[in-house]
C-alpha positions in Angstrom: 122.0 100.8 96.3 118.5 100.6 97.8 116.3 97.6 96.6 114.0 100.0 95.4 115.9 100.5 92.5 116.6 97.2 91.1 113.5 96.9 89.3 114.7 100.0 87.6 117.9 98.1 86.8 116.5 94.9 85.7 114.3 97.4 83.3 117.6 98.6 81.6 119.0 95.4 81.5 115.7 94.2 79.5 115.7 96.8 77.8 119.3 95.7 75.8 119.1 92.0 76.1 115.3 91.3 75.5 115.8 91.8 71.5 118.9 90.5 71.4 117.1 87.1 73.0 114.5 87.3 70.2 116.6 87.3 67.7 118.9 84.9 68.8 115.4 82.6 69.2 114.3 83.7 65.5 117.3 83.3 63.4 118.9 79.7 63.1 122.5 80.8 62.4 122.6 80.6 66.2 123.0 77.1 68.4 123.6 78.9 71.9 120.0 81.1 71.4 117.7 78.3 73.8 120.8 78.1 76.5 121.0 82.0 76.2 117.3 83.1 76.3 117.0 80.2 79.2 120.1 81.8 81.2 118.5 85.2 80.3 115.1 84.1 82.0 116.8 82.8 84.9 118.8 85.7 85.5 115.7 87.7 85.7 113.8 85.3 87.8 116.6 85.3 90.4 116.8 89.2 90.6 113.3 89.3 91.0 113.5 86.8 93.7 116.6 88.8 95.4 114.0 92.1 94.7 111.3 90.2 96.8 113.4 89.0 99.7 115.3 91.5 100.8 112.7 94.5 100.0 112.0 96.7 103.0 108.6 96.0 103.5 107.6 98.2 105.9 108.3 101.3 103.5 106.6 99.2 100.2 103.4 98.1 99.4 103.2 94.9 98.1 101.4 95.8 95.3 104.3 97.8 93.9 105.8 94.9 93.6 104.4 93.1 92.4 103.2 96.1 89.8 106.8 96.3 88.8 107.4 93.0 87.8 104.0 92.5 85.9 105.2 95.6 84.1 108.8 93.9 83.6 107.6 91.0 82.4 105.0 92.3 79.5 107.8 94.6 78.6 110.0 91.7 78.4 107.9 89.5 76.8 107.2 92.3 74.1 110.9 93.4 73.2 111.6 89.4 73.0 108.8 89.1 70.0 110.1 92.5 68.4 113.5 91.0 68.3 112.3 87.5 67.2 110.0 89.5 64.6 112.9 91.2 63.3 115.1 88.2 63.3 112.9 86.0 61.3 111.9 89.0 58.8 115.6 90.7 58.0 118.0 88.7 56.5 121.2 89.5 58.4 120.8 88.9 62.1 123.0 91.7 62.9 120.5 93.9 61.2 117.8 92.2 63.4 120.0 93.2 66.2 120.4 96.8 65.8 116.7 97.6 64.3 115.2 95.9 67.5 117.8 97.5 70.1 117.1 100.6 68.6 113.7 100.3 68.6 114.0 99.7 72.6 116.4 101.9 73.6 114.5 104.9 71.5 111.3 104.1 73.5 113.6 103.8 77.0 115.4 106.7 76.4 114.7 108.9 73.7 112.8 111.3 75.4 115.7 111.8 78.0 118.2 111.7 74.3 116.1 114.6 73.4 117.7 116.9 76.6 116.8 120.7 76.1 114.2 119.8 73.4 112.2 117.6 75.9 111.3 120.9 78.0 109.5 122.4 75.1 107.2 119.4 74.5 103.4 119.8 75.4 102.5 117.6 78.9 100.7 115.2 77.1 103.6 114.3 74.9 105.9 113.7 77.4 103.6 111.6 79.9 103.0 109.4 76.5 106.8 109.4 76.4 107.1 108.5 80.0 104.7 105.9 79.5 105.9 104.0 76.6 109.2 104.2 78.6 109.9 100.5 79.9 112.3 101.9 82.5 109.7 104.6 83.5 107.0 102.5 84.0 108.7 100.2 85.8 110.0 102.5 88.3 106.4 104.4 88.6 105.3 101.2 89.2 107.6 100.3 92.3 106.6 103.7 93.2 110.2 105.2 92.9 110.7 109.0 91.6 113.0 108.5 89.1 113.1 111.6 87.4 113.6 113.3 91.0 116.7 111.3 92.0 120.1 113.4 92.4 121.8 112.7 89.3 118.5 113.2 87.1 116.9 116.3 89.1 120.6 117.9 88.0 120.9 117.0 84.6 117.3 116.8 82.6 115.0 119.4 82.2 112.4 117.0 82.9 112.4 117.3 86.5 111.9 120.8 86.8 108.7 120.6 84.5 105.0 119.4 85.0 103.9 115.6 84.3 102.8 113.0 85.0 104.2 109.4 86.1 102.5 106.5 84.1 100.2 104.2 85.9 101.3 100.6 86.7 99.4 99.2 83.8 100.0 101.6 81.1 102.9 99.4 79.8 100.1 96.6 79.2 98.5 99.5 77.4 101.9 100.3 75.0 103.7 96.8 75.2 100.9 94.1 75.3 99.7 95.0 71.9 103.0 95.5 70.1 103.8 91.6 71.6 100.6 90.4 70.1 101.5 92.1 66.9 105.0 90.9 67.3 104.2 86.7 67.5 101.9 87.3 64.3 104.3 89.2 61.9 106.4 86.2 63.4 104.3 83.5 62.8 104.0 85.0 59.1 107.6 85.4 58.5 108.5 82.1 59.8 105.2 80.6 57.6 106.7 82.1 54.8 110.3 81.0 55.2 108.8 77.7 55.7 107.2 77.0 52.4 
């Protein structure tokens, strides 16, 4: 596998553990959620390390880069605070859990979920798709067609149709405001629960 594509697998991996980290953090039924979100953290930190020293700079900018893991870590960042929002608002944890994976995995994917349907979409729907799209955005920022590669240029729809990839900082745009509404609704929840 090319290093050009492990942003793009980094972004799936966030994608599934980022809420689960938050609501790990939120919820107190859980003694291992520090070590966890810490190991979590790390785990990123070295991929993105492993990204930057064996990328083939002569074919890369380094702003790509770089764009790719500012875009990884707001998305990050955000998907932890929906899951830690979650976790400190819903009573079961496991709820938490599955309300905040969902919520990231319909933004990821739910426009490629939508298969045949996604063809019939006006351009402007699916570049808003595209952009709210962690793995998307993360791979238009490291400058890698994704949609293009083999396996998706055969099986979506998508590929074969007009749009447009998002720019580098459109996932500031989608993800920096649902983190700041995230750590309020937090903040209340846990304020509440508190007295």
């Amino acid at each position: 596998m090319s290093t050009a594509f492990l942003p793009i697998l980094e972004a799936a991996v966030l994608v599934v553990t980022a809420p689960l980290c938050g609501v790990a953090l939120a919820t107190r039924r859980f003694r291992g959620a520090a070590p966890a979100a810490t190991l979590f953290a790390l785990a990123l930190t070295v991929s993105a390390g492993w990204t930057m020293a064996f990328w083939d700079w002569s074919t890369a900018a380094v702003g790509g880069v770089l764009a790719s893991h500012a875009t990884l870590a707001v998305t990050g960042l955000a998907l932890a605070a929906l899951g830690g929002w979650f976790g400190s608002t819903l009573r079961d944890p496991l709820d938490a859990a599955a309300f905040s994976s969902g919520a990231a995995l319909a933004a990821a994917l739910g426009l490629f979920a939508a298969g045949p349907l996604a063809a019939d979409l006006p351009t402007k729907i699916v570049n808003a798709a595209l952009s709210a799209s962690p793995i998307v955005s993360t791979a238009s920022a490291a400058n890698v067609d994704l949609l293009r590669t083999d396996l998706l240029y055969r099986i979506s729809p998508l590929a074969h149709r007009r749009f447009d990839y998002p720019a580098w900082y459109s996932a500031f745009l989608w993800y920096g405001p649902l983190l700041l509404i995230s750590i309020v609704g937090t903040a209340r929840s846990l304020r509440k629960g508190w007295l």
